[in-house]
N, C-alpha and C positions, 0 to 999 in steps of 0.2 A: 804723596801720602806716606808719611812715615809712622811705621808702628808704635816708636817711643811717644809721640805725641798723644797717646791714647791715654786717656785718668788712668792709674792706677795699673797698667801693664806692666807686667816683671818680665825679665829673665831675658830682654828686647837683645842684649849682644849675646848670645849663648849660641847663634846660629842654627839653632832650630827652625823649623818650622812653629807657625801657631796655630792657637787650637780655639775653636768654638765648640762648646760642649755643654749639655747638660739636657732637660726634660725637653719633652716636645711641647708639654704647655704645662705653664704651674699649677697643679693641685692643692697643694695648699704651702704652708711655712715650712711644715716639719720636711716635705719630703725635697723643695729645694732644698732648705738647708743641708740635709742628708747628701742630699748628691754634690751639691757644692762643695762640701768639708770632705769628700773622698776625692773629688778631681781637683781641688786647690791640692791637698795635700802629694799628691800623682806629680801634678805639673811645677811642682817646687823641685822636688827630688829629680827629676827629670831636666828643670831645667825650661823647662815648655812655655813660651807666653802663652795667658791661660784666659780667655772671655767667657765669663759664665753663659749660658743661653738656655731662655724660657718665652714661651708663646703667652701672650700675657690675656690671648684670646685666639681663638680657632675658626675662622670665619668662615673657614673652604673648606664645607665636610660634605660626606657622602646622602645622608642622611639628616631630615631637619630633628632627630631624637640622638643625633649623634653630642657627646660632648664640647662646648664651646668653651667653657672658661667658668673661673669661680665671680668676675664681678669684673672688671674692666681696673677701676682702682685701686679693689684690692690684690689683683693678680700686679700689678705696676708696684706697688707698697712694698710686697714681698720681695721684687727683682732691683729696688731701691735698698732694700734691709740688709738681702744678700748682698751688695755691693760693699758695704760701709761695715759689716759685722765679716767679711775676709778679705778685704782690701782689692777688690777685682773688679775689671768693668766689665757692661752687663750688656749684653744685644737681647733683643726684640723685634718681632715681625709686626710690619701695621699694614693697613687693608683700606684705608678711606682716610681721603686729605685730611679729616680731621684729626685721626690719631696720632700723626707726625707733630704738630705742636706737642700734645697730652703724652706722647711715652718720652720725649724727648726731654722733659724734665724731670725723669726718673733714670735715664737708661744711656748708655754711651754710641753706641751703636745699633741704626736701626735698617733692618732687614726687609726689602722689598722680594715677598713672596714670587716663584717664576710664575705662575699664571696672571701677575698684575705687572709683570717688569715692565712691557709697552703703555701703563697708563700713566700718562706724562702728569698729569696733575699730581699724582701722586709721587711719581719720582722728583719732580721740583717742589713738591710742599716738602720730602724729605731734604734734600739737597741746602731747603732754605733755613735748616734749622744748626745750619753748621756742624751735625752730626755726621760722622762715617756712615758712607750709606753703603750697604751691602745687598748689590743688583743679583740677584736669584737668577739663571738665564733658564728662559720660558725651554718646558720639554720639546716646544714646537720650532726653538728657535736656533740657527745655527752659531757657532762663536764666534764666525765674523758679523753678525746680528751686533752681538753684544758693544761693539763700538758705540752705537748711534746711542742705549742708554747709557753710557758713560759719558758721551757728550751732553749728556741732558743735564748730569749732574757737573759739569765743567759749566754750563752757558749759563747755569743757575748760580754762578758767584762759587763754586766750592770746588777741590780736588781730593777730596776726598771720598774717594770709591772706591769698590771693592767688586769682584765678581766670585758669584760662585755656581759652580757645574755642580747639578742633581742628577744629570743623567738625563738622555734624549728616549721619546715614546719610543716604542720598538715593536710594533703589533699595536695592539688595545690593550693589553693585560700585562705589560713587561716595561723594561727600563733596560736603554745599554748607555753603558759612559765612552763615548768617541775619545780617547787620549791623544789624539791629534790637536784637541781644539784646545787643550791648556796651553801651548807654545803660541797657540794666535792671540788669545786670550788673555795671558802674560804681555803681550805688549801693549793692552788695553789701559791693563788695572793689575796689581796683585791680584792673585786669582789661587780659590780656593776648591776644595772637592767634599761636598756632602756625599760622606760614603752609604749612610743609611739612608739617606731619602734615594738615592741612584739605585738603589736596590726593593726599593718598592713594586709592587706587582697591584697594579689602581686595576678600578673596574670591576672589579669581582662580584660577581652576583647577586652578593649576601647582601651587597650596599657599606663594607666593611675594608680599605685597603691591606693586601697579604704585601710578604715582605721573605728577604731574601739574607735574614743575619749570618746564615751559617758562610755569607761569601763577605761580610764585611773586613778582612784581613785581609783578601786577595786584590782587594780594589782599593784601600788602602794602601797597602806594599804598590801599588802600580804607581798610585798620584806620586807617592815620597819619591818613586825613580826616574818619574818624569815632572819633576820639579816643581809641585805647588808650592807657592807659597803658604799655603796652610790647608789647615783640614777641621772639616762638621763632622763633627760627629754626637747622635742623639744618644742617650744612656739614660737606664732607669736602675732600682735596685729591685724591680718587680713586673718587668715587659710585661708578661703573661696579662697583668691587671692595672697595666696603666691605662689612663684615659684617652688617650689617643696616638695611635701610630707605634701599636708595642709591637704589631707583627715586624716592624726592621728594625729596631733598637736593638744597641749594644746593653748587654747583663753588666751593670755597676762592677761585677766582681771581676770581671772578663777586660777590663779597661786599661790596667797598671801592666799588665804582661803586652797588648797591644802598643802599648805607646812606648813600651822599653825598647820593643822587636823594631818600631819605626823608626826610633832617634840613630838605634847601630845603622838600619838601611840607608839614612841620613845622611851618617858620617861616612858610611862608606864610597856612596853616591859623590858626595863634596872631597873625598879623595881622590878620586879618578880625573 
């Protein structure tokens, strides 16, 4: 799997790391756009291969009053418009074999959620769409686990996958990220680090997941030292009132200093 082959990816020899970034799920046009045109603009100057990333539905939520999404095709519309209005390609998460055809004609890459990584139908309806599929690995699951759903997506006609570590349960109410398992993991797939989901704190009483931003640089700084290939990360321009999962979101404004701090760790890393 080569990253140049992706529509519309820049910056592919710059030797960076890449980046998936953007809302936890689309609220509407304005505020992709908004966050799109401040992290296209970030990952240029930077230098960064840059994949926008919006949930184009929310399927896994605590609560049935919890938000899900504005409309299934209009949320897809948007992360198609976003694509073509700043020239980037777009991932999305899907949840049921059917979605894998329907976002797959909108979106470049699609994101198998970690609590559905082990459901094979859904990882070969993905796998069968010729899209990069990007294997979430389950909080329950170890990273030698994660071989078996990269071979699902290999038996399925395609080599195109991806893994990315969210962090393993740690209690009921917490998340730790093992940085052992990106070196096993790396031999799998390209292999990626959600800093802000890793930092999530599920379970909460309220019916509401808490979050852990103020440690989103530390766990960052760790993946760039121990060699991801790339890195998630979720960003809004209004955590406090986003619709879903603002307690670990990175602050839009907080985002161009983070990723400046990451490319020097990068270069120094790649010196040694």
């Amino acid at each position: 799997m080569k990253l140049q082959d992706i529509p519309k990816i820049k910056h592919t020899h710059s030797n960076n790391f890449f980046l998936l970034s953007g809302p936890c799920a689309i609220e509407s046009e304005d505020m992709a756009f908004r966050i799109a045109e401040k992290v296209v603009t970030i990952t240029n100057k930077l230098e960064i291969p840059y994949i926008f990333k919006g949930s184009f539905k929310k399927a896994n939520r605590s609560r049935i009053d919890s938000f899900t999404g504005i409309g299934d095709e209009k949320a897809l519309q948007i992360l198609k418009k976003v694509s073509e209005t700043f020239d980037v390609p777009t991932v999305t998460d899907i949840h049921e074999v059917s979605d894998a055809k329907l976002a797959a004609q909108y979106v470049d890459v699609l994101q198998i959620p970690a609590f559905l990584v082990r459901q094979t139908d859904l990882v070969v309806a993905a796998a069968k769409t010729g899209k990069v599929v990007n294997l979430k690995k389950g909080q329950f699951m170890s990273p030698e686990a994660m071989k078996h759903a990269v071979q699902k997506v290999k038996d399925s006609g395609s080599d195109k996958a991806w893994i990315t570590d969210r962090g393993t349960m740690f209690g009921y109410q917490d998340m730790i990220v093992d940085f052992r398992g990106i070196p096993t993991m790396r031999q799998y797939a390209p292999t990626i680090l959600d800093v802000t989901h890793s930092l999530q704190q599920p379970n909460q009483s309220v019916g509401v997941t808490g979050g852990r931003p103020d440690m989103i640089e530390t766990i960052a700084r760790a993946g760039i030292v121990n060699n991801v290939d790339g890195l998630f990360i979720e960003t809004h321009f209004d955590p406090a009132n986003a619709k879903s999962d603002g307690a670990n979101m990175l602050h839009l404004d907080n985002l161009e200093a983070l990723l400046s701090n990451l490319v020097a760790i990068r270069k120094t890393v790649q010196s040694l």
